[in-house]
C-alpha positions as CSV (number, residue, x, y, z in Angstrom):
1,X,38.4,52.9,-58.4
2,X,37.7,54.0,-54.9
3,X,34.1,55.2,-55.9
4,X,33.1,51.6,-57.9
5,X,34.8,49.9,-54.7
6,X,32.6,52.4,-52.3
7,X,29.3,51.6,-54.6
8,X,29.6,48.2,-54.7
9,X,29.9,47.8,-51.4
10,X,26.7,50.2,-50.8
11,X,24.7,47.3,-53.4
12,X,26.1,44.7,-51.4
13,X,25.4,45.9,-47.9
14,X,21.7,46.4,-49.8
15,X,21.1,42.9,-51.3
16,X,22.5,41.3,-47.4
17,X,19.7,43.8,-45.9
18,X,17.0,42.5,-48.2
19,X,17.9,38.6,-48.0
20,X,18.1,39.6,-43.9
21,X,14.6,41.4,-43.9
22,X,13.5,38.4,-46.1
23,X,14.5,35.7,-43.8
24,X,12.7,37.5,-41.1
25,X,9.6,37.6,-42.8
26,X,9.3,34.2,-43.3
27,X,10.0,33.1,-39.9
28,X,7.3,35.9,-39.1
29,X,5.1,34.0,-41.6
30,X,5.7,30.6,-40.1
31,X,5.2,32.0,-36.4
32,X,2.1,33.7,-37.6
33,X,0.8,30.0,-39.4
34,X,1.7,27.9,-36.4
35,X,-0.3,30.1,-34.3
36,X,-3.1,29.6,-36.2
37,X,-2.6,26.1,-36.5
38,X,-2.3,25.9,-32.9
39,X,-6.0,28.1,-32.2
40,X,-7.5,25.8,-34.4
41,X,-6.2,22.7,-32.9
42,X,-6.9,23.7,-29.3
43,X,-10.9,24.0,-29.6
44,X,-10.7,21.0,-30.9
45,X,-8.7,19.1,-29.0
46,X,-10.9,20.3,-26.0
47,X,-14.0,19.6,-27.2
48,X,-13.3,16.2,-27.8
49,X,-11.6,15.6,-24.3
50,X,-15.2,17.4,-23.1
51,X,-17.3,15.2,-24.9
52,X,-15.2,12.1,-23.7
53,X,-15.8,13.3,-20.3
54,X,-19.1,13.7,-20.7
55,X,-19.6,10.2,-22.2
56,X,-18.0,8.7,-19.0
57,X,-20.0,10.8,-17.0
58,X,-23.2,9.7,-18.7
59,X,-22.1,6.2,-18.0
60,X,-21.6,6.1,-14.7
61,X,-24.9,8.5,-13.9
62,X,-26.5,5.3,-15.9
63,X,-24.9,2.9,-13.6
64,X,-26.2,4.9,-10.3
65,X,-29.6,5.0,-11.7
66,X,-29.4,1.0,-12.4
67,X,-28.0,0.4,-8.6
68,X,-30.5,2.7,-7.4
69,X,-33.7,0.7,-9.2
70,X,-32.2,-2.7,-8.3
71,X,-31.9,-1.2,-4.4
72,X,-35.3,-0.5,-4.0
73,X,-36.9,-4.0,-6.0
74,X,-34.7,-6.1,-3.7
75,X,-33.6,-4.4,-0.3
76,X,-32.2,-7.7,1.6
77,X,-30.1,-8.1,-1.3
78,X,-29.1,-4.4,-1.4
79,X,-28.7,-4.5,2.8
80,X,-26.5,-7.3,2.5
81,X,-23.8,-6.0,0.3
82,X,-24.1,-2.8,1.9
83,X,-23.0,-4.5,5.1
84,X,-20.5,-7.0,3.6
85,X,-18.9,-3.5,2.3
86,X,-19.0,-2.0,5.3
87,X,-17.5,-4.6,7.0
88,X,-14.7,-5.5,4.6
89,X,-13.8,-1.1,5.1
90,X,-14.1,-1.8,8.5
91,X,-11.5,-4.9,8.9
92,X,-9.0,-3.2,6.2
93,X,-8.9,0.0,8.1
94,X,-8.4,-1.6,11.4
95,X,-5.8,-3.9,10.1
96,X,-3.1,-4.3,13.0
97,X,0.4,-3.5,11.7
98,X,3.9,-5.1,12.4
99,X,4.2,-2.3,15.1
100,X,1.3,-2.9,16.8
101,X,2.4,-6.6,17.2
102,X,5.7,-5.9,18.6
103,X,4.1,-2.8,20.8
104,X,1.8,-5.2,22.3
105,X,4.2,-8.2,22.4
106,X,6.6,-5.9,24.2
107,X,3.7,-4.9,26.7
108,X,2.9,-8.6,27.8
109,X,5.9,-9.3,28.5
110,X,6.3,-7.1,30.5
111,X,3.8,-7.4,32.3
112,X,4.8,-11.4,32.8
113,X,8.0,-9.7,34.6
114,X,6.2,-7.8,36.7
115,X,4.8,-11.2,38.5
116,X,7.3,-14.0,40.0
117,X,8.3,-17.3,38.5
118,X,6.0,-19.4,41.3
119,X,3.0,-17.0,40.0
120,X,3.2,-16.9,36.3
121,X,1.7,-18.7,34.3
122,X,4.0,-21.9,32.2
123,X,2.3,-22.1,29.4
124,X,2.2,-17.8,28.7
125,X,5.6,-17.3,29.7
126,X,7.2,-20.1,27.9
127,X,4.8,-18.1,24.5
128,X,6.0,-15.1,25.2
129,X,9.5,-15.9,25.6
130,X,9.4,-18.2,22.0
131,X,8.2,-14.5,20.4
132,X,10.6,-12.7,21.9
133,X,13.2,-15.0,20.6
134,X,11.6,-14.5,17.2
135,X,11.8,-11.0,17.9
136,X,15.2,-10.2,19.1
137,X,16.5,-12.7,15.9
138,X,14.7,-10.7,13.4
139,X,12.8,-13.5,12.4
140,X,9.0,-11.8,12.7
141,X,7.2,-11.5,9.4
142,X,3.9,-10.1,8.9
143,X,1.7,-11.3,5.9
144,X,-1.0,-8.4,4.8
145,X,-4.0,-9.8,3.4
146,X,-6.0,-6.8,3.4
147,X,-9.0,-7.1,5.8
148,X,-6.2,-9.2,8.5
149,X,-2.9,-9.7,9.3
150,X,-0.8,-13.2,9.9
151,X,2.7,-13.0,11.9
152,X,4.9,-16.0,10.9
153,X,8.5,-16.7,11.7
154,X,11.4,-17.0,9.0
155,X,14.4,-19.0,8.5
156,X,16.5,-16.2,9.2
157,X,16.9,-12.5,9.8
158,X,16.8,-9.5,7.3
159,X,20.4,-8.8,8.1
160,X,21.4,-12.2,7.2
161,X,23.2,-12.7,4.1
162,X,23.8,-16.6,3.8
163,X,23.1,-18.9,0.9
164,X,20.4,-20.5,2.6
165,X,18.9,-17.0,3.8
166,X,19.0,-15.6,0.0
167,X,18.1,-18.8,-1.9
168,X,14.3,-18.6,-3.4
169,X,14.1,-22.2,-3.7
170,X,14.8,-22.6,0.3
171,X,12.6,-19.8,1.2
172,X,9.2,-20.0,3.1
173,X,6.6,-21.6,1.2
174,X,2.8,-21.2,1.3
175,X,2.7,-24.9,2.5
176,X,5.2,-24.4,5.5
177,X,2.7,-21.1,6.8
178,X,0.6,-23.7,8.7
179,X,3.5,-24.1,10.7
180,X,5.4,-20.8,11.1
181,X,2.1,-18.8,12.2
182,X,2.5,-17.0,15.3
183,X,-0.7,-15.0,15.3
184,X,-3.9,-13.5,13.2
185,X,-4.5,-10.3,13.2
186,X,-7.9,-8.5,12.5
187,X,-9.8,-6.0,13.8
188,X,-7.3,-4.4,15.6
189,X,-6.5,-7.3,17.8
190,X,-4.5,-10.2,17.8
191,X,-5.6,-13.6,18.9
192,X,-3.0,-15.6,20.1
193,X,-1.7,-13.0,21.9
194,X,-5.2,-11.7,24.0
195,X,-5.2,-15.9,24.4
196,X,-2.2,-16.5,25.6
197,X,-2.1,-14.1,28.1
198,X,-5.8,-15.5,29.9
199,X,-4.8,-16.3,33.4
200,X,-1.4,-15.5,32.9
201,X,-0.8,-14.5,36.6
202,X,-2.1,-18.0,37.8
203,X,0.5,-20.9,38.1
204,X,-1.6,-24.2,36.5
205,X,1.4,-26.7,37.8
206,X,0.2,-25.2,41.1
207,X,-4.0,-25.7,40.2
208,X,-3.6,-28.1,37.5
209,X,-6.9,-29.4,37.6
210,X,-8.9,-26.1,37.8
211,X,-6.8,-24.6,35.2
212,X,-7.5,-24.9,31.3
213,X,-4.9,-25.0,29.0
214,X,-4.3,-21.0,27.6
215,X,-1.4,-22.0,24.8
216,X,-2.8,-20.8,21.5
217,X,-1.2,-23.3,20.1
């Protein structure tokens, strides 16, 4: 009984190590398959992303050629929007920024300090102090349109978190920007500001007929 119990066991442990060496083989068979599924589907998968590349390359080589022609049978034409692109790169890279406003708003002022009240000029100080105002309140918005800049006021601060304040329909609307522009922006400068501070250490309630009128607004 031992012996049948010993030999069965030998025939068992034998069928278990076939069916085991089995089961390897066929995951060695699939691993071996997918490989060659995967060689064959890389070189093919690249050489249509090449050739799509290529196509798009082709275009735009035909496009350059085109532009070039055209160039040379009309060079006003070509000058032109060579310049017009040059200066629209020009005005976006020189774009003034938020910081720049407040750095030179900050700077104006002062330098209206600096002078006394029978010296300075009404009509810049009473400006400046209106954007400060803005200013300290939180109420300075800048509106980026790319090639210039416009500074408008809002109804209230960022920090504000009223009704009113967070309301779309009471926001500011493109009709109301006529009348809550502070200053333009654009090639590094801003307007108002330069022009409100013409003649700002001259007192015009002291010269008012030799003095011109420097409020931008």
């Amino acid at each position: 009984m031992t012996g049948l119990h010993l030999g069965h066991s030998k025939v068992t442990s034998v069928h278990m190590s076939i069916y085991i060496n089995e089961e390897y083989l066929q995951i060695w068979r699939i691993g071996i398959i997918s490989r060659i599924e995967t060689s064959c589907i890389c070189p093919t998968f690249f050489l249509l992303s090449g050739n799509y590349f290529l196509n798009i390359l082709n275009d735009y080589k035909m496009v350059a050629v085109e532009t070039g022609q055209d160039m040379k049978d009309r060079p006003l034409k070509a000058a032109f929007y060579i310049s017009l692109l040059g200066i629209t790169g020009y005005l976006a890279k020189t774009n003034p920024s938020l910081e720049s406003f407040e750095g030179h708003l900050l700077e104006n002022t002062n330098e209206l300090l600096q002078l006394g009240k029978l010296v300075r000029n009404r009509k810049s100080d009473e400006h400046m102090q209106h954007l400060m105002w803005c200013f300290n309140e939180g109420r300075i918005r800048r509106l980026n349109l790319g090639v210039c800049s416009l500074i408008w006021k809002d109804n209230f601060g960022k920090e504000v978190d009223v009704f009113e304040a967070q309301c779309k329909s009471l926001k500011v609307g493109w009709m109301d920007m006529r009348d809550r522009t502070l200053d333009i922006g654009i090639a590094g400068r801003w307007l108002w500001l330069e022009k409100a501070m013409i003649d700002y250490d001259i007192n015009i309630d002291e010269w008012p007929e030799e003095t011109s009128n420097t409020s931008p607004r």
